[in-house]
C-alpha positions as CSV (number, residue, x, y, z in Angstrom):
1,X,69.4,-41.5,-91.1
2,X,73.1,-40.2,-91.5
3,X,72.0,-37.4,-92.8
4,X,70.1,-36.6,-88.6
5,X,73.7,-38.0,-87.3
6,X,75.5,-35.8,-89.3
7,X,73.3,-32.5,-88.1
8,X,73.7,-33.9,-84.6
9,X,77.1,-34.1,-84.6
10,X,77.4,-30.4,-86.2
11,X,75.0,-29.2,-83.4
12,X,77.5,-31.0,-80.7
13,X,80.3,-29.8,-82.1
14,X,79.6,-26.2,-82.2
15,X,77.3,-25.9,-79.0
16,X,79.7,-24.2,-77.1
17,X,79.8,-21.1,-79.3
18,X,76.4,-21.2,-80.0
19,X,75.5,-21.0,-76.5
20,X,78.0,-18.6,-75.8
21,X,76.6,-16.4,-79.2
22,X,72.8,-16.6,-77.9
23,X,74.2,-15.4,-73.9
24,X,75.8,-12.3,-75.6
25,X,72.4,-11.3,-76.9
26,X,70.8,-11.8,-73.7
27,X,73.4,-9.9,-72.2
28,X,73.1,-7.3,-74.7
29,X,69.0,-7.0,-74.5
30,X,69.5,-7.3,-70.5
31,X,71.5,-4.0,-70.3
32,X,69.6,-2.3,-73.1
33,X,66.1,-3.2,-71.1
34,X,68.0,-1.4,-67.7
């Protein structure tokens, strides 16, 4: 429904700095683990 479009389009729109959110904590757990 619009309701799916309208989360999609959310999700699109802010993938970028979600991505770039989740590859700080990697980077974080990465050079806590070493």
């Amino acid at each position: 429904g619009s309701q799916y479009s309208c989360i999609y389009c959310y999700c699109t729109l802010h993938s970028r700095s979600y991505f770039f959110f989740l590859l700080i904590i990697y980077v974080k757990t990465v050079s806590q683990n070493n």
